[in-house]
C-alpha positions in Angstrom: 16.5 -40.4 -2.4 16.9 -39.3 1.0 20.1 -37.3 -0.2 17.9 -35.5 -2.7 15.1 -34.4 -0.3 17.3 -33.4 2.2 19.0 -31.1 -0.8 15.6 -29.8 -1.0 14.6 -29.0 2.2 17.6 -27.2 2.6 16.9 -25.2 -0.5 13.5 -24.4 0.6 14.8 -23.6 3.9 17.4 -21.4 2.6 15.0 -19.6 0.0 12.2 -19.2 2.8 15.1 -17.1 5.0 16.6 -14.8 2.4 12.9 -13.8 1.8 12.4 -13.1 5.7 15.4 -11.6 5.6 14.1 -9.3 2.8 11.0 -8.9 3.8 12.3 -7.6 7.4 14.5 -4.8 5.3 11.6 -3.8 3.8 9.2 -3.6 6.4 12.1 -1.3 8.3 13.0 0.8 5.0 9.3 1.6 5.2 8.9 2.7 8.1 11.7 4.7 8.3 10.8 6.2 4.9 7.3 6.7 5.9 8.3 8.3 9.3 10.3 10.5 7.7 7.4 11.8 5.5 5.2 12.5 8.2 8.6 14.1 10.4 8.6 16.6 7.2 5.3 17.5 7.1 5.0 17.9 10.8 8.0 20.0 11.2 6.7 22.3 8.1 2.9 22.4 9.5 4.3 23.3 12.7 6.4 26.7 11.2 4.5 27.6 8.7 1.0 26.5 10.4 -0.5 26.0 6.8 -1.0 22.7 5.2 -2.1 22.4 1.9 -4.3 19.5 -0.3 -1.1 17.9 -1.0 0.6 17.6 2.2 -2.9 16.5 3.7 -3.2 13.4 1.6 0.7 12.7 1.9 0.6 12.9 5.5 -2.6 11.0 6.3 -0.5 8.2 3.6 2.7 8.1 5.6 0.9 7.9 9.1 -1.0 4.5 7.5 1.6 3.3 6.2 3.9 3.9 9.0 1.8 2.3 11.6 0.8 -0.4 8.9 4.4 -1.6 8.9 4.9 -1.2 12.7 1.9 -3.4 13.6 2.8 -6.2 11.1 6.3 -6.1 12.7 4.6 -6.5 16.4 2.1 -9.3 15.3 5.1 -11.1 13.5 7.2 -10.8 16.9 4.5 -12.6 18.7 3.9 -15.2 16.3 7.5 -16.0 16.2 8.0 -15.3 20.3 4.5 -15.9 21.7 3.0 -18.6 18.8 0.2 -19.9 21.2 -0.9 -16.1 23.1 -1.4 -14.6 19.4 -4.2 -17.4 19.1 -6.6 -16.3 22.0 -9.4 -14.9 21.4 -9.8 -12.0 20.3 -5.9 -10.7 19.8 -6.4 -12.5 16.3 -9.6 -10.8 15.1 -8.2 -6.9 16.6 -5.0 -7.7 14.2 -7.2 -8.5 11.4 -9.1 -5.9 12.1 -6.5 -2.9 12.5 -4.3 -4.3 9.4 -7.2 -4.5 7.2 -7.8 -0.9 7.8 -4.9 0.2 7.8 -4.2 -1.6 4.8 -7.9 -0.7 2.7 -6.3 2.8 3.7 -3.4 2.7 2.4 -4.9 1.5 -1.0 -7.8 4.1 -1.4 -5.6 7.3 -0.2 -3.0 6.0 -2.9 -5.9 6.3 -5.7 -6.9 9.6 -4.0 -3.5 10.6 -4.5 -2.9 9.7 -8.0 -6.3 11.2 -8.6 -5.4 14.7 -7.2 -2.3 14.7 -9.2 -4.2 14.2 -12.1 -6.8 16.8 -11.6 -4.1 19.4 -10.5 -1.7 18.6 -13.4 -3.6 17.4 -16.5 -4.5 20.2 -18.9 -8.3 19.4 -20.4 -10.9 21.3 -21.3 -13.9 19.5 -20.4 -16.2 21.2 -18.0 -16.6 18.4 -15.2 -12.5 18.5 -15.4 -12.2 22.0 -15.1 -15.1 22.0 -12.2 -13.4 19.4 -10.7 -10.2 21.6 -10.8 -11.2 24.7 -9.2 -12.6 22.4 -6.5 -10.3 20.0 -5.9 -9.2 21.8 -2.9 -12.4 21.8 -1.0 -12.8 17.8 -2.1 -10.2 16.2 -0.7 -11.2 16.3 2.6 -14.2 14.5 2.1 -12.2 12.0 -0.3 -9.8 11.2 2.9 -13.7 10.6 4.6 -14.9 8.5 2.5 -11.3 6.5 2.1 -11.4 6.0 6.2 -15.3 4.8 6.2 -14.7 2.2 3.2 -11.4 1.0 4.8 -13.5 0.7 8.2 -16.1 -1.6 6.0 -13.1 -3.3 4.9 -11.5 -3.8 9.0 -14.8 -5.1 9.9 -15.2 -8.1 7.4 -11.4 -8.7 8.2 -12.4 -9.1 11.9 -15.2 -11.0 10.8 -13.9 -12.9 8.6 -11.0 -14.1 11.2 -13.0 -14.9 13.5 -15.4 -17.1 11.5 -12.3 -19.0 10.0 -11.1 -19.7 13.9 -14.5 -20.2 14.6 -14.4 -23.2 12.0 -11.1 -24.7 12.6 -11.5 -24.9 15.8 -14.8 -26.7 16.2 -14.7 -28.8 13.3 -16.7 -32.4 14.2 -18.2 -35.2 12.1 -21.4 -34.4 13.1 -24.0 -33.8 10.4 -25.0 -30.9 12.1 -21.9 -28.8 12.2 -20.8 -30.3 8.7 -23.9 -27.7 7.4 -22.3 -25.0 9.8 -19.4 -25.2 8.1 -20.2 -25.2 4.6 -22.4 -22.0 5.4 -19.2 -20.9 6.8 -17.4 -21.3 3.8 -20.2 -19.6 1.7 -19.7 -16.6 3.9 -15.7 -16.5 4.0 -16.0 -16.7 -0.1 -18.7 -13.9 0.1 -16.3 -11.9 2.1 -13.2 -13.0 0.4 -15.1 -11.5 -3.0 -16.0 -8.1 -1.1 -12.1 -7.1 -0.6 -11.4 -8.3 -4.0 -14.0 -6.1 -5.1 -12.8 -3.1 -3.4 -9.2 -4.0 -4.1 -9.7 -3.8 -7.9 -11.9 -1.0 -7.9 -9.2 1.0 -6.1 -6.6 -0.2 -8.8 -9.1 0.1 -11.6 -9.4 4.0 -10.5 -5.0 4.2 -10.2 -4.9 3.4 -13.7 -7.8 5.4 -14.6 -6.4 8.4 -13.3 -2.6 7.5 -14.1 -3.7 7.1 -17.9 -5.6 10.7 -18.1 -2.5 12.1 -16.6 0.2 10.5 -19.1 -2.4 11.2 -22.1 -2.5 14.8 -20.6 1.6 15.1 -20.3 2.2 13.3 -23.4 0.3 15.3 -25.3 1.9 18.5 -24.2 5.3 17.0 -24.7 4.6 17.0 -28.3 3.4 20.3 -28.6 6.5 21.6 -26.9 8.6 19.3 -29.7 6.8 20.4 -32.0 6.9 24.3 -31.3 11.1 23.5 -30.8 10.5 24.1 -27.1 13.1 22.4 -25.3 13.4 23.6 -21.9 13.1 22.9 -18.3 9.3 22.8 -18.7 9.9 19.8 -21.1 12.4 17.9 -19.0 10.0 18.6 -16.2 7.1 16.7 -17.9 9.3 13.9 -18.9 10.7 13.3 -16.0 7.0 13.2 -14.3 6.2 10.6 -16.9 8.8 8.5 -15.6 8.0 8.5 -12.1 4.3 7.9 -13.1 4.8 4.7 -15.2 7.2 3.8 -12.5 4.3 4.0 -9.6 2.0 2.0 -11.9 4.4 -0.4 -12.3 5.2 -0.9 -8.9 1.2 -0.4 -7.9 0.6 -3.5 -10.1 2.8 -5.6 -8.7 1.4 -4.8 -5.0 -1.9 -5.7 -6.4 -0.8 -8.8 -7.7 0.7 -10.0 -4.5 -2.6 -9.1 -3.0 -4.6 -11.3 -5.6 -1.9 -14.4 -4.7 -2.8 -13.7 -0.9 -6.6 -14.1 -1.9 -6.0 -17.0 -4.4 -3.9 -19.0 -1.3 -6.7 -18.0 1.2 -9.6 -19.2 -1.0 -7.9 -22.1 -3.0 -6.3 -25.4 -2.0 -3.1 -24.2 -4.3 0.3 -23.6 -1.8 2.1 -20.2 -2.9 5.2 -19.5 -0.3 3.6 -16.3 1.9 6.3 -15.2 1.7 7.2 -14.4 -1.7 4.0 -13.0 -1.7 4.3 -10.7 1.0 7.6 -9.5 -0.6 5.7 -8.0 -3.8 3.0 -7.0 -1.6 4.9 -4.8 0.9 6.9 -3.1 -2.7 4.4 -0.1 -2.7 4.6 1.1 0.6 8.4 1.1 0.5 8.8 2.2 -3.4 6.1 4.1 -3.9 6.8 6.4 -0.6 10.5 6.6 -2.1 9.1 8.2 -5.7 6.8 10.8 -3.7 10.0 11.5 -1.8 12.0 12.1 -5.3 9.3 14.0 -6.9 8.4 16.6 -3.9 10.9 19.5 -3.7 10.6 19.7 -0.3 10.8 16.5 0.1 13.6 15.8 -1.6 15.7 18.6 -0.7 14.6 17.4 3.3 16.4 13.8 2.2 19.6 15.3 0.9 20.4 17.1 3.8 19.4 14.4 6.5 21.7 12.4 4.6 24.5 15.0 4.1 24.2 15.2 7.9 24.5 11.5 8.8 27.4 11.5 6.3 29.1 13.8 8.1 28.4 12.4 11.5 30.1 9.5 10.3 33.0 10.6 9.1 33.3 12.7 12.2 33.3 9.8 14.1 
């Protein structure tokens, strides 16, 4: 018996690193990734001095995303080197705070994203679409506005909502009196817990709203082009943008699930391992920043030659 649990702890132990282990790659594949992004769009905005829709909403993405992953790798030195100091009051609740903002950010500017690519690229002919199309431009400003004041709703119940849950295992008593405290404290947390779940969903209802108009849109050329025999770069083109969209979806839903297993642990008595969770939830800023690489020429063409000239470093050396 004691052979067998020791054979199990040593599993767990052993499944519990390789998942650090991974989750550490990713978080430093993002942020390179990420910081690369914004290096691009820096460099170009600093030659050319013009920055258009596009770049706008990929910049403001890699900057959250970037300082996302470089916060969660500070607070997870301290918890590891400094497990008491992260604890005081109120380095807890500013975490919360700042990776709940930056997180809601990330989320809303990745449907504002998707939703841009569908207005520019999809081809209807409704009026709202086309009104919508001529002023995209002018929108997207005030989309990036409104993503920054809902994901500042969002920091502030995180702060909130730390400090309340501190706030409750630290002075939990017997007493009849703070036994009511605390289940109005729980009443709250759930509240709270259902607002981000709320404005999670919504954002990921309006990703696959937006990324289903957009297939419908492509798909529906692509067999007009068949059909008319038109097979040319155009064509390839499309299908090659269908790709990388069901790709992202794919991808976006399994960041969203991750997210759901955080809230189910948080709320519920159930144990998931955090840390298979936080490997599925840390997949979209990684693989998701890797596709908008692929799919922007500049981009792209950026990536090949950085790499072209580390490759040669390295063999010089």
């Amino acid at each position: 018996m004691a052979a067998c649990y020791s054979q199990e702890k040593f599993n767990a132990t052993s499944y519990d690193a390789m998942a650090f282990v991974i989750i550490t790659l990713q978080t430093f594949a993002g942020m390179w990734i990420n910081g690369f992004i914004v290096s691009v769009l820096c460099v170009a905005w600093v030659k050319k001095k013009i920055f258009n829709s596009n770049e706008k909403i990929l910049l403001f993405l890699g900057c959250c995303r970037f300082v996302y992953l470089c916060i969660m790798c500070v607070y997870s030195f301290m918890s590891i080197i400094f497990p008491h100091c992260i604890y005081v009051h109120p380095i807890p609740q500013i975490f919360s705070y700042i990776l709940s903002f930056l997180d809601s950010s990330n989320v809303w500017v990745s449907a504002c994203l998707c939703g841009f690519y569908c207005i520019k690229i999809a081809n209807f002919q409704h009026t709202f679409f086309i009104y919508l199309k001529v002023k995209i431009d002018r929108i997207v400003p005030w989309l990036l506005f409104a993503s920054v004041l809902l994901a500042q709703v969002t920091g502030i119940i995180g702060y909130d909502l730390t400090d309340r849950t501190l706030f409750q295992n630290i002075n939990s008593t017997d007493t009849i009196l703070f036994r009511t405290l605390s289940v109005r404290i729980d009443e709250h947390i759930f509240l709270m817990f259902l607002i981000i779940a709320f404005k999670s969903t919504t954002a990921f209802m309006v990703v696959v709203f937006f990324t289903l108009l957009l297939l419908f849109s492509l798909w529906r050329h692509k067999r007009r082009m068949q059909a008319n025999s038109m097979r040319n770069l155009n064509m390839d083109a499309h299908i090659k943008a269908i790709k990388s969209i069901l790709l992202f979806i794919c991808i976006y839903s399994i960041s969203f699930t991750g997210f759901i297993l955080i809230l189910i642990s948080s709320t519920t008595k159930k144990t998931i391992p955090m840390f298979y969770i936080l490997i599925f939830h840390f997949a979209l800023p990684v693989l998701h920043s890797l596709i908008l690489i692929f799919s922007n020429p500049k981009l792209k063409k950026a990536l090949l030659r950085t790499l072209a000239f580390l490759k040669w470093k390295f063999l010089k050396g």
